[in-house]
C-alpha positions as CSV (number, residue, x, y, z in Angstrom):
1,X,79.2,84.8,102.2
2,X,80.5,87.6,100.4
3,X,79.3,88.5,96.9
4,X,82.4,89.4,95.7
5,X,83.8,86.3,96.4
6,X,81.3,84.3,95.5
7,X,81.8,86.4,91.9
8,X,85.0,85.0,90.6
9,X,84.7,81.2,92.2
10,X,81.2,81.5,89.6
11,X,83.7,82.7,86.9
12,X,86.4,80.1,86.9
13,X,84.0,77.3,87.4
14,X,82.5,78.6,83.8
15,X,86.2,78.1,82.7
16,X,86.5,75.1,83.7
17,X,83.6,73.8,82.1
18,X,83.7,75.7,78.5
19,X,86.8,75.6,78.0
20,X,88.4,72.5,79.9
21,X,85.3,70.0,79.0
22,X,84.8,71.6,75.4
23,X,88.3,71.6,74.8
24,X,88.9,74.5,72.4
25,X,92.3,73.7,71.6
26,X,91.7,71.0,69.6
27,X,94.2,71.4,66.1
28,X,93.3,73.9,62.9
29,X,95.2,71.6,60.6
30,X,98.6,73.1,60.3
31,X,97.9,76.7,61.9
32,X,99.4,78.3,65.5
33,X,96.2,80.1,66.5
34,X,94.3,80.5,69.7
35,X,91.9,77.6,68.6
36,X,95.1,75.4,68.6
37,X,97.1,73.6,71.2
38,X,96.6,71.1,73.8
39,X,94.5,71.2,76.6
40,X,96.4,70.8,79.5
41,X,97.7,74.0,80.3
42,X,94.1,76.2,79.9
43,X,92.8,73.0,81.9
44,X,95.5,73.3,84.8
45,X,95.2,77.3,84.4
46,X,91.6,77.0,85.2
47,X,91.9,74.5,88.2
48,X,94.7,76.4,89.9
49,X,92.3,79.7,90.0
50,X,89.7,77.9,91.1
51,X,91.4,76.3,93.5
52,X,93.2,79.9,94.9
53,X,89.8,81.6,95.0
54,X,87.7,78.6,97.1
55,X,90.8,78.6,99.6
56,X,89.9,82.7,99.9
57,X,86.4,81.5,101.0
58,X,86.2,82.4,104.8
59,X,84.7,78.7,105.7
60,X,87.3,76.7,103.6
61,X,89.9,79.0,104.6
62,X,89.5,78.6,108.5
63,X,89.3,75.2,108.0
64,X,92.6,75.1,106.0
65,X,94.3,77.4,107.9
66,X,93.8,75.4,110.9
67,X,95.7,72.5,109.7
68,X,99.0,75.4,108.7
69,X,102.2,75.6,110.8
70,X,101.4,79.5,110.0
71,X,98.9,81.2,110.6
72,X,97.4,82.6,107.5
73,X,99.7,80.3,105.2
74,X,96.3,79.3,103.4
75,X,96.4,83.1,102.0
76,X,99.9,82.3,100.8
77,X,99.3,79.0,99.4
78,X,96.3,80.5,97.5
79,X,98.5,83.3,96.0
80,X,100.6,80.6,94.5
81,X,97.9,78.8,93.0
82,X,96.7,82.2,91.3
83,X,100.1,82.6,90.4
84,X,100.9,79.0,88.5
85,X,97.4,79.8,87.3
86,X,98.2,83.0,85.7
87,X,101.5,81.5,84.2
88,X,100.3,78.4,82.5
89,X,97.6,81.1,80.7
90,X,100.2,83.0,80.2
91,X,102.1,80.1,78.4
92,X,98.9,78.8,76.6
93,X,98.1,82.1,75.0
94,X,101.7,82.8,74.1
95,X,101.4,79.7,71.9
96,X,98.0,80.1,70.9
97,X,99.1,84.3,69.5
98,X,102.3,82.4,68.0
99,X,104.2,85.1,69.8
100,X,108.1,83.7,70.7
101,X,109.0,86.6,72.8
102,X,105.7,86.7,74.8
103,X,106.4,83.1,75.9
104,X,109.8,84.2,76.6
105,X,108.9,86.2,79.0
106,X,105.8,84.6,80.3
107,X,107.6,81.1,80.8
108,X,110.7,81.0,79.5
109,X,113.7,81.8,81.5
110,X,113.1,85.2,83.0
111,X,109.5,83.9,83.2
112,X,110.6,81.8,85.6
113,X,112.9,84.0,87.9
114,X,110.3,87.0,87.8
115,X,107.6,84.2,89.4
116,X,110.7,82.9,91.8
117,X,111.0,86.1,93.2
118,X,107.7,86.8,93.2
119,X,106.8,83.6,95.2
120,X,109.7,84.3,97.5
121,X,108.4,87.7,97.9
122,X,105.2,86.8,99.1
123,X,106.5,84.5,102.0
124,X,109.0,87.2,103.4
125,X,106.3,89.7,103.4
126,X,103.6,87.2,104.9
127,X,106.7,86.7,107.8
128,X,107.0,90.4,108.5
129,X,103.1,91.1,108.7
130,X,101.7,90.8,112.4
131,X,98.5,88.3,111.8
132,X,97.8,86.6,114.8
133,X,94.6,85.7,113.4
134,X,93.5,83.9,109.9
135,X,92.2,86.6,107.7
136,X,91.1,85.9,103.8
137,X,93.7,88.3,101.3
138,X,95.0,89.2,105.0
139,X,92.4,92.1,104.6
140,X,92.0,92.4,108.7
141,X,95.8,93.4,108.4
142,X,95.4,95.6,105.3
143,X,97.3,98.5,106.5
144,X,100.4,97.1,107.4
145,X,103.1,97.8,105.2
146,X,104.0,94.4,104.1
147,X,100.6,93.5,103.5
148,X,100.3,96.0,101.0
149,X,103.8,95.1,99.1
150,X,102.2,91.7,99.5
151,X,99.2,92.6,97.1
152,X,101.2,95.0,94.8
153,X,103.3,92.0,94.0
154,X,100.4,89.7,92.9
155,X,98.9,92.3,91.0
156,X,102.3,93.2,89.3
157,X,102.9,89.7,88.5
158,X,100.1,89.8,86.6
159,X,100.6,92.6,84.8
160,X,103.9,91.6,83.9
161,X,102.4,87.9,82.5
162,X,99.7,89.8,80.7
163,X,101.7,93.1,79.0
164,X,103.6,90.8,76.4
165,X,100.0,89.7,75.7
166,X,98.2,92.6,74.8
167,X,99.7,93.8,71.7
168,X,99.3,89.8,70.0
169,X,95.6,89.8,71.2
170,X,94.8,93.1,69.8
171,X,96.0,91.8,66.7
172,X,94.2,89.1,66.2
173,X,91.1,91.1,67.6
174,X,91.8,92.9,64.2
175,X,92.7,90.2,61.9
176,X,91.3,87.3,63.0
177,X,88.6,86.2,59.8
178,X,85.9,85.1,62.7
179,X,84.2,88.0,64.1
180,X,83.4,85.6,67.1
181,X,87.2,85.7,67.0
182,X,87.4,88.9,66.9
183,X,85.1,89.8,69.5
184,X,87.2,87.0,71.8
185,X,90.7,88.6,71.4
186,X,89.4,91.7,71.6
187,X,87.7,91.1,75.4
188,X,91.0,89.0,76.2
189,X,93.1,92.1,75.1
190,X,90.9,94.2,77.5
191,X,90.9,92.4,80.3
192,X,94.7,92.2,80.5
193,X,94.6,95.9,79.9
194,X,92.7,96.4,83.2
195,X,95.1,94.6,85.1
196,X,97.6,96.1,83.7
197,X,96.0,99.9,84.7
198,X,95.1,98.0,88.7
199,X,98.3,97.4,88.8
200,X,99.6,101.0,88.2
201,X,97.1,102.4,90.0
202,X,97.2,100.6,93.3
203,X,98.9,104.0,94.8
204,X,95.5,105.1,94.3
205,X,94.1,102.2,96.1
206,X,96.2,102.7,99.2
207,X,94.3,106.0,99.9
208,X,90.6,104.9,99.0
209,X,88.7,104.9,101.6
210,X,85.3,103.3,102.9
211,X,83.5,101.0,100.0
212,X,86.0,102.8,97.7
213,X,88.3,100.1,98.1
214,X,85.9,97.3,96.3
215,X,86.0,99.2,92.8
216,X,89.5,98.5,92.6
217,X,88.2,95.0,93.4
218,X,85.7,94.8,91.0
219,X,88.1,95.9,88.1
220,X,89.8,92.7,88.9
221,X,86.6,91.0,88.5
222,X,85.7,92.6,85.4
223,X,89.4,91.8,83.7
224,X,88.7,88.0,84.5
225,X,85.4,88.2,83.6
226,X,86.6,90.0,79.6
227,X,89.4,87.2,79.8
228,X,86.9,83.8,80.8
229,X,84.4,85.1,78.5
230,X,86.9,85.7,75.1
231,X,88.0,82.3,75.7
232,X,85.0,80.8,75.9
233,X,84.1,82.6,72.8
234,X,87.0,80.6,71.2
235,X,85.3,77.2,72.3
236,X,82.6,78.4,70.8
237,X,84.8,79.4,67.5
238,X,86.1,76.0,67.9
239,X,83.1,74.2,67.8
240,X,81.2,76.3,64.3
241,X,84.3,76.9,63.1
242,X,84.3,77.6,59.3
243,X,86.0,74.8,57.1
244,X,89.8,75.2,56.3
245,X,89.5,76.3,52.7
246,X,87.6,79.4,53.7
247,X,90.1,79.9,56.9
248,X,93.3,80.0,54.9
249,X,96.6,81.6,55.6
250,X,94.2,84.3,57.5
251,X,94.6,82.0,60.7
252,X,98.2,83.0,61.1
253,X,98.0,86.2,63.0
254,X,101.3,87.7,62.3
């Protein structure tokens, strides 16, 4: 099995269990904060990743693919699932920053026709690409044309989720009175901010060559690993988490 695979099914299994089972949205009396909300949408976040990066896993995904009408519809089903993942995090830390216009465009209206078009995107290109066999990611197929619009429009699906995210984070990286807090928005913040350079820079991608291609990989890996670990830094917030009086109006990070 590949290592790099094998590398971010590890990482959202740890979000699953620090942040789905320790629940770190339970309510800070009164305050919008990253420590508050429910736990439904970081839960489903977390289950939809996991679920699009096992179906990448060549056993699973031969297996799956098998049972498709198309061949290689499991790669296509797994992009969805990252991308409802990515959306409902989207959404969750939206609320979390108390930022309006980041919800807005993360799931509000044109939330939802960017990921419509997206998704729609992603089956028209997966139709024009010549795979007669199953290939995880469609890598064996990786110089086709539509293949390659077909990752550039995951990757800039995330960056447009995560670029109304950045600015919030970095301010409560600043702000917030936890320095476990701070520390947490601050490797959220950074994480988006390397998807938002992969995305930008996948022209550079296209002409890497040889085991080149797997650091543009790995910064992917690294951006999920800043964003799993700052949240579980807020369950861990959540659970030492100084008493109110102490907290104050320093919660709110506008």
């Amino acid at each position: 099995m590949n290592l790099l695979s094998v590398v971010p099914v590890s990482l959202m299994l740890i979000l699953l269990g620090s942040l789905t089972f320790k629940r770190i949205n339970t309510p800070v009396l009164g305050h919008q904060h990253a420590l508050q909300g429910k736990a439904s949408s970081i839960a489903l976040s977390g289950i939809f990743l996991t679920l699009a990066y096992l179906l990448l896993l060549p056993p699973v995904y031969l297996a799956v693919d098998s049972l498709m009408p198309l061949t290689n519809a499991t790669d296509l089903v797994s992009k969805y699932f990252a991308l409802v993942a990515v959306a409902f995090l989207g959404g969750h830390l939206s609320r979390a920053y108390d930022s309006p216009s980041a919800r807005r465009w993360t799931v509000g209206e044109p939330g939802a026709i960017v990921l419509g078009i997206v998704a729609t995107g992603l089956l028209w290109t997966l139709l024009a690409t010549e795979a007669p066999s199953p290939s995880p990611q469609l890598l064996d197929y990786a110089t086709q044309p539509s293949v390659r619009l077909n990752t550039w429009l995951v990757l800039a699906y995330v960056a447009y989720i995560v670029f109304p995210l950045i600015k919030p984070a970095y301010k409560d990286a600043r702000r917030n009175p936890l320095k476990v807090g701070q520390l947490a928005s601050g490797l959220i913040a950074t994480g988006f901010a390397l998807s938002l350079i992969r995305a930008f820079t996948y022209p550079l991608e296209l002409g890497a060559t040889g085991d080149a291609i797997y650091v543009f990989m790995i910064v992917s890996y690294i951006s999920t690993a800043f964003v799993v670990i700052g949240l579980a830094l807020f369950a861990y917030a959540r659970k030492n988490r100084k008493p109110q009086t102490e907290l104050g109006s320093l919660l709110s990070i506008d």
